[in-house]
C-alpha positions as a Markdown table, in Angstrom:
| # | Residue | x | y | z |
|---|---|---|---|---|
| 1 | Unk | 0.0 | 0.0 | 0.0 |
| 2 | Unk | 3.4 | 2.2 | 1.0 |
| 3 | Unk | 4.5 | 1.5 | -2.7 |
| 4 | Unk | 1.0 | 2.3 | -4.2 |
| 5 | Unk | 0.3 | 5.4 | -2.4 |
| 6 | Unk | 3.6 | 6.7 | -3.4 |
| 7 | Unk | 3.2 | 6.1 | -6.8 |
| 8 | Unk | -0.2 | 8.1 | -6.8 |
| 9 | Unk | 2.0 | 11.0 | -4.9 |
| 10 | Unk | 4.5 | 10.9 | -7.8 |
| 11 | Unk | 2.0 | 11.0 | -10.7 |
| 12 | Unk | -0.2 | 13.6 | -8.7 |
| 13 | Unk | 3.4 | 15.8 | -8.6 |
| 14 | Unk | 3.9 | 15.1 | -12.4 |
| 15 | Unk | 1.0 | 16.1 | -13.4 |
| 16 | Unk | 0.8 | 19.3 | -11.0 |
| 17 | Unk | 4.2 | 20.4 | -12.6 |
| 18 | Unk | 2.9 | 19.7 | -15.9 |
| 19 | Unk | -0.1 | 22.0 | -15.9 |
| 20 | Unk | 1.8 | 24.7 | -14.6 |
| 21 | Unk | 4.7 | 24.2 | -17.2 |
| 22 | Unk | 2.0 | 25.4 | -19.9 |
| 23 | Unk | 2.5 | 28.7 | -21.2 |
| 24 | Unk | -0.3 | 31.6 | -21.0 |
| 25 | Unk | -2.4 | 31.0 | -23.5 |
| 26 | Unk | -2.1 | 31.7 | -27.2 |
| 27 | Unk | -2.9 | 30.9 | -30.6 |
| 28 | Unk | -0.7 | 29.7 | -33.4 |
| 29 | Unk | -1.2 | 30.6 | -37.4 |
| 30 | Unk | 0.9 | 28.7 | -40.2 |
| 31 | Unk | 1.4 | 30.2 | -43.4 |
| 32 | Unk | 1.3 | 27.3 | -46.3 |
| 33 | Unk | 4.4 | 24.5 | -46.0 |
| 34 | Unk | 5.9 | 22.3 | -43.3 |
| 35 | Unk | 8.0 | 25.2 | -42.2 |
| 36 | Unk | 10.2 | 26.3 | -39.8 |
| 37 | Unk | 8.8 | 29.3 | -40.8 |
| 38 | Unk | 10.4 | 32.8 | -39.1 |
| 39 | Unk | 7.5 | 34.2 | -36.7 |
| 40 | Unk | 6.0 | 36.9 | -35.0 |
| 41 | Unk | 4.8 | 37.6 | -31.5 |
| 42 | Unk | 1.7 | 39.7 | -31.3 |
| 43 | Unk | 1.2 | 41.4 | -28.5 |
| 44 | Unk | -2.3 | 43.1 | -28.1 |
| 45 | Unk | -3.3 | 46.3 | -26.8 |
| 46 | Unk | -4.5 | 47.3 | -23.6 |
| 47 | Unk | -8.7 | 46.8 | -25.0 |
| 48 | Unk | -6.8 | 42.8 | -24.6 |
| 49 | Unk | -6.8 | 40.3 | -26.7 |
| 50 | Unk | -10.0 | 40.6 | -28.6 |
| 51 | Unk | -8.1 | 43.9 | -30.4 |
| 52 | Unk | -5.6 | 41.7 | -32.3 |
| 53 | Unk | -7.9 | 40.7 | -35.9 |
| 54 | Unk | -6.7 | 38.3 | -38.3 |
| 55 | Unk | -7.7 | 40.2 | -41.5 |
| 56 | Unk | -5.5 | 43.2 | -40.4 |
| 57 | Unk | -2.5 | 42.0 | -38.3 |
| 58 | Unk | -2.3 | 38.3 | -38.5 |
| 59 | Unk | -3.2 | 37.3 | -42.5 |
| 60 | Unk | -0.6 | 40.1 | -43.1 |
| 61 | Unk | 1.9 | 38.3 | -41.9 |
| 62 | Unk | 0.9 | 34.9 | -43.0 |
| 63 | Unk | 1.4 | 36.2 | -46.2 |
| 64 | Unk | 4.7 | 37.6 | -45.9 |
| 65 | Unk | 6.0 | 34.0 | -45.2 |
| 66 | Unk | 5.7 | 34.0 | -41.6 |
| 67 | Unk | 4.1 | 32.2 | -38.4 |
| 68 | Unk | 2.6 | 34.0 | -35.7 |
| 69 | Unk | 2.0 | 34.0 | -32.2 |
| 70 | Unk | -1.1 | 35.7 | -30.4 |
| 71 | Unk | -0.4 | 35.4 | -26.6 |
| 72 | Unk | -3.5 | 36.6 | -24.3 |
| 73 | Unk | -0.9 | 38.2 | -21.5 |
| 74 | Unk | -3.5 | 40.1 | -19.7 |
| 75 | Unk | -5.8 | 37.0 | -19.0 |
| 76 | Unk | -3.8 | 34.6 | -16.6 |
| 77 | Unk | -3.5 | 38.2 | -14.3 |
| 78 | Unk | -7.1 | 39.1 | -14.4 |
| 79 | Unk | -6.1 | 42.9 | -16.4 |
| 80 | Unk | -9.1 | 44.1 | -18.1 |
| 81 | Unk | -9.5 | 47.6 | -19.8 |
| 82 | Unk | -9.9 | 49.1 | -16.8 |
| 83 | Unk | -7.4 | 47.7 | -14.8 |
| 84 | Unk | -4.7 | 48.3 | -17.7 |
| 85 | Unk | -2.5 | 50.2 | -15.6 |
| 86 | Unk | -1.4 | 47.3 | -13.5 |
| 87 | Unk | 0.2 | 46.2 | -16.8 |
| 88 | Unk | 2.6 | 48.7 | -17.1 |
| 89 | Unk | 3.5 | 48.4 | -13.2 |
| 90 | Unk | 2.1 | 45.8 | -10.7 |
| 91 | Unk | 2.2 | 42.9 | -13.5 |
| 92 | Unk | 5.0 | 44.3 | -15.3 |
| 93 | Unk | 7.4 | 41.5 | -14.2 |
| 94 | Unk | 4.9 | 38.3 | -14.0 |
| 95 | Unk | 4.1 | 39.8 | -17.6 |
| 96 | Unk | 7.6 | 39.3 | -18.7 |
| 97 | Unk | 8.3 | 35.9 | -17.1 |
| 98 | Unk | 5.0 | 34.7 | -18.8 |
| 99 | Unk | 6.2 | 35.9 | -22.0 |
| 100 | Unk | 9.8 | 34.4 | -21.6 |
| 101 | Unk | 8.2 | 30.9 | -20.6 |
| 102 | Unk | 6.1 | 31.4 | -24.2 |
| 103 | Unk | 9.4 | 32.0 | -26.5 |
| 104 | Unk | 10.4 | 28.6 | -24.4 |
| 105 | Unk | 7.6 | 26.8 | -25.3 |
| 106 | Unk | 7.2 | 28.1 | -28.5 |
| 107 | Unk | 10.7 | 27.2 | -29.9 |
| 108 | Unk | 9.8 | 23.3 | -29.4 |
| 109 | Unk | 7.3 | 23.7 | -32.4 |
| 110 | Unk | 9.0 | 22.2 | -35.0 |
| 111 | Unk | 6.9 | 24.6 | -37.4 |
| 112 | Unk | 8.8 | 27.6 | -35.9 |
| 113 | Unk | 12.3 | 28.7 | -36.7 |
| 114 | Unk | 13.4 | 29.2 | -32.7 |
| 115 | Unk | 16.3 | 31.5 | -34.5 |
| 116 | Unk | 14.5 | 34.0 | -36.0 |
| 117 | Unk | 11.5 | 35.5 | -33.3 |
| 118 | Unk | 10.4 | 38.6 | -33.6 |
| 119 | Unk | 7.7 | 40.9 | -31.7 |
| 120 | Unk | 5.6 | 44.0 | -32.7 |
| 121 | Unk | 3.7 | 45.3 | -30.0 |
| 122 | Unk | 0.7 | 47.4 | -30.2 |
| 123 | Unk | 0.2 | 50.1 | -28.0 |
| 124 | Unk | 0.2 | 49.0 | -24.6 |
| 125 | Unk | 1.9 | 46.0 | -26.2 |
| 126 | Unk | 5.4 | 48.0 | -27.1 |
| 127 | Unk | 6.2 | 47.3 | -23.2 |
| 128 | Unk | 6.2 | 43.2 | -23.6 |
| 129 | Unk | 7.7 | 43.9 | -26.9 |
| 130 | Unk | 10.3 | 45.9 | -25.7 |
| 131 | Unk | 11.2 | 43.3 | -22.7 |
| 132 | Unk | 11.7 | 40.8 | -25.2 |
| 133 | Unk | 14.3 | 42.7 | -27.5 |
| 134 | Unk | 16.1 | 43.9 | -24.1 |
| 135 | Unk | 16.2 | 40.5 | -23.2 |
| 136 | Unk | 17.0 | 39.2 | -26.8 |
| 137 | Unk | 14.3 | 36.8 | -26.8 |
| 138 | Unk | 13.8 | 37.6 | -30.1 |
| 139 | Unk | 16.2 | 38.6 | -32.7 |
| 140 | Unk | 14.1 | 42.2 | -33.2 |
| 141 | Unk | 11.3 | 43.8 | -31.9 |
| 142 | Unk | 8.8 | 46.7 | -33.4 |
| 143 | Unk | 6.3 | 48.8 | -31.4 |
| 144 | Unk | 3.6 | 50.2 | -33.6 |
| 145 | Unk | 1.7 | 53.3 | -31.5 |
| 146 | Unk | 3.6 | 52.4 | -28.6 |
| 147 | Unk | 3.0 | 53.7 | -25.2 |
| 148 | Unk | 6.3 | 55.7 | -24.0 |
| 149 | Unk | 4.7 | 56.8 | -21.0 |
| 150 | Unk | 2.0 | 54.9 | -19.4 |
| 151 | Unk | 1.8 | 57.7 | -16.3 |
| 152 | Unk | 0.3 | 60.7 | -18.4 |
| 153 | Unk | 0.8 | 63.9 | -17.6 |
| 154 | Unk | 3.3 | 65.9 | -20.0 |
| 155 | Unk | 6.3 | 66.2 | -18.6 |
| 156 | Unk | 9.4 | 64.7 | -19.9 |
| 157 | Unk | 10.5 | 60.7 | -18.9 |
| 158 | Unk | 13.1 | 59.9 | -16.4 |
| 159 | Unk | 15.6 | 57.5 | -17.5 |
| 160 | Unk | 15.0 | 55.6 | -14.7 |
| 161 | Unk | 11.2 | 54.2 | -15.9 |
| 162 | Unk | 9.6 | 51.8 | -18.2 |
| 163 | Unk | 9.8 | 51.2 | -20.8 |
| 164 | Unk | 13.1 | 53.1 | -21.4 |
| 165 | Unk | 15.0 | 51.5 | -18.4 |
| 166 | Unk | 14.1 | 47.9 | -20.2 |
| 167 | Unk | 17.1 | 49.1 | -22.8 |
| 168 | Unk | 20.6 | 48.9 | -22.8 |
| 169 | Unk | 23.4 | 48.7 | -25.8 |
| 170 | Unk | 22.9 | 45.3 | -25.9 |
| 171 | Unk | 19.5 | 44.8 | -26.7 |
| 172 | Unk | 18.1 | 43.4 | -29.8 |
| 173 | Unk | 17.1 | 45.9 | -32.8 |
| 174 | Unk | 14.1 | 47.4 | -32.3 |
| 175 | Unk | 12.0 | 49.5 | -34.6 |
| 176 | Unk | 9.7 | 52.1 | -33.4 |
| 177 | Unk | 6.8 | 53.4 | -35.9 |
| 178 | Unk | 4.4 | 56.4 | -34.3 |
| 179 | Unk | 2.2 | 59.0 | -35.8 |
| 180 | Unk | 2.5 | 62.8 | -35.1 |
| 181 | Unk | -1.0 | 63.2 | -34.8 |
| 182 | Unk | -1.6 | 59.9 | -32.2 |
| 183 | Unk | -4.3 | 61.2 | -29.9 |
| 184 | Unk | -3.6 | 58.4 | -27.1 |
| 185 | Unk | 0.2 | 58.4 | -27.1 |
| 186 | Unk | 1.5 | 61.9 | -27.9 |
| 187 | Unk | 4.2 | 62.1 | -30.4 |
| 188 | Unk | 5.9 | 64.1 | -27.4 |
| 189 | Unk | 6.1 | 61.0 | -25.3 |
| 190 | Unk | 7.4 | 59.0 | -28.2 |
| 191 | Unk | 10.3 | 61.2 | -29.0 |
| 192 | Unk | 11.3 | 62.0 | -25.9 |
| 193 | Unk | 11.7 | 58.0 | -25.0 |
| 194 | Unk | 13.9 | 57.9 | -27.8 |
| 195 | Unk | 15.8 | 60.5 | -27.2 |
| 196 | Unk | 16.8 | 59.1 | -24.0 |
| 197 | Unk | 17.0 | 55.7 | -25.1 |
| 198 | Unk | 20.0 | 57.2 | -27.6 |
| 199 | Unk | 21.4 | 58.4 | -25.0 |
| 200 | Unk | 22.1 | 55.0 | -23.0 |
| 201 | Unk | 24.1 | 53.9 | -26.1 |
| 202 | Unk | 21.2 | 52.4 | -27.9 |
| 203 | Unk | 20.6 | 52.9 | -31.5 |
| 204 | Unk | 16.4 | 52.6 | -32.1 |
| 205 | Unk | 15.4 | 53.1 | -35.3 |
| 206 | Unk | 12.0 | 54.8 | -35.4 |
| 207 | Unk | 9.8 | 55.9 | -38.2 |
| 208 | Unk | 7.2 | 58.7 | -38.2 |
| 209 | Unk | 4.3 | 58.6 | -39.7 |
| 210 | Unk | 2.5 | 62.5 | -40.3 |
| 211 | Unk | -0.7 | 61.1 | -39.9 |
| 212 | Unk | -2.1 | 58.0 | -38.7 |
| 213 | Unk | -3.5 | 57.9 | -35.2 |
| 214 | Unk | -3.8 | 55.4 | -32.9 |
| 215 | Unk | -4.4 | 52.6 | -33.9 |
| 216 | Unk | -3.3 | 52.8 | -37.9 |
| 217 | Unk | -7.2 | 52.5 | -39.2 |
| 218 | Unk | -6.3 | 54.1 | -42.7 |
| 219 | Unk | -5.2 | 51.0 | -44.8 |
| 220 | Unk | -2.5 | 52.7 | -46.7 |
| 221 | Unk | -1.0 | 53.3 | -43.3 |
| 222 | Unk | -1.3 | 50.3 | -42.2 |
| 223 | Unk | 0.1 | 48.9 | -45.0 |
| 224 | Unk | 2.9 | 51.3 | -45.4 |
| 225 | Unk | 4.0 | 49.9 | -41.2 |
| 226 | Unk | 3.5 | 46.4 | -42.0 |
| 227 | Unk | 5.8 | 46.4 | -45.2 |
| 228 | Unk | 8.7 | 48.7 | -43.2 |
| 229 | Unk | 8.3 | 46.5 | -40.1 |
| 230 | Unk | 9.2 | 43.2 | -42.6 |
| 231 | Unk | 11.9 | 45.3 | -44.3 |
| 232 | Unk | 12.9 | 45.9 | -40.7 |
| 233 | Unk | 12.7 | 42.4 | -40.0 |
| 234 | Unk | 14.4 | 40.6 | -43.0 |
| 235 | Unk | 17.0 | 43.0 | -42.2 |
| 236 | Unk | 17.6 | 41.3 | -39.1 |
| 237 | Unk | 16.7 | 37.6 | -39.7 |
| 238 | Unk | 19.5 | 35.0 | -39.6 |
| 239 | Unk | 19.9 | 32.7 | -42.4 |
């Protein structure tokens, strides 16, 4: 009975530990082939998951040649729209160790080329996006309308905060495309990150856009960010 009851302990452990080695969840899309195909983490904005569509950020991609990852990072924390704050701050870091168990999990697909990840994050999403480049969990990173300061009120950033303390000279290249006239994130946010970011030792490429709000709703300017984020991309993709 010794022997049986610790067998049962033993399979109760293994399958405790495998549960919780299951990443946050996601959804995987294939373009045509058996792959490894290069892929993309898309990280959704603070509306949460429901705000990243396949017709317009997904098929894109698919297209283009490559897989991609949707991770629901806000769901295993209990962040909704209103709570979207705690993102930036109180589950910054559970966030990032989520997201860094995903890239884990992720490379074992043998449909996705572990050596060439990349993330784009959207709004909100720049900050997970941003962790994984700093991190070089992905071999580049792009925030499209990123949030540069999630703590409004128009003054200029300290070095010292997120998401500008995530980078150092060694991070991974990352490629930052905002509009002037974004009514969420100011341009004024944007550029001052950057200009701080610089001076760390880190060269960000950025691209502005005169118009194109937040989020990019006019198709020619989505367009125009989805074909310099793959130039971007291709740029940086090992072969």
């Amino acid at each position: 009975m010794k022997i049986i009851s610790k067998f049962l302990m033993l399979l109760l452990l293994f399958k405790f530990t495998a549960a919780n080695a299951e990443p946050i969840f996601h959804e995987r899309y294939y373009p045509p082939g058996d792959g490894p195909f290069p892929t993309i983490i898309l990280l959704h904005t603070s509306g949460g998951y429901k705000t990243i569509k396949r017709k317009r950020q997904v098929e894109p991609y698919l297209r283009l040649g490559y897989a991609v990852v949707t991770p629901d990072y806000y769901k295993k924390h209990g962040i909704s729209k209103r709570t979207r704050q705690s993102g930036f701050f109180e589950d910054r870091e559970a966030i990032d160790k989520d997201l860094s168990e995903l890239v884990s999990f992720i490379k074992k697909d043998p449909k996705i080329d572990g050596n060439n990840l990349f993330a784009i994050g959207y709004s909100a999403g720049s900050f997970p996006a941003i962790f994984l480049a700093s991190s070089n969990l992905v071999s580049a990173a792009s925030a499209h309308y990123g949030v540069w300061r999630p703590n409004f009120g128009r003054r200029e950033m300290d070095s010292d905060e997120y998401p500008v303390k995530y980078f150092t000279k060694s991070s991974a290249p990352f490629l930052a495309i905002h509009a002037k006239d974004d009514g969420t994130q100011d341009y004024f946010y944007a550029e001052n990150a950057w200009e701080r970011i610089r001076a760390i030792g880190f060269d960000i490429k950025t691209e502005t856009f005169e118009t194109g709000g937040h989020p990019f709703k006019d198709k020619t300017v989505l367009k125009r960010s989805i074909n310099i984020t793959h130039k971007f991309f291709l740029k940086n993709m090992k072969r």
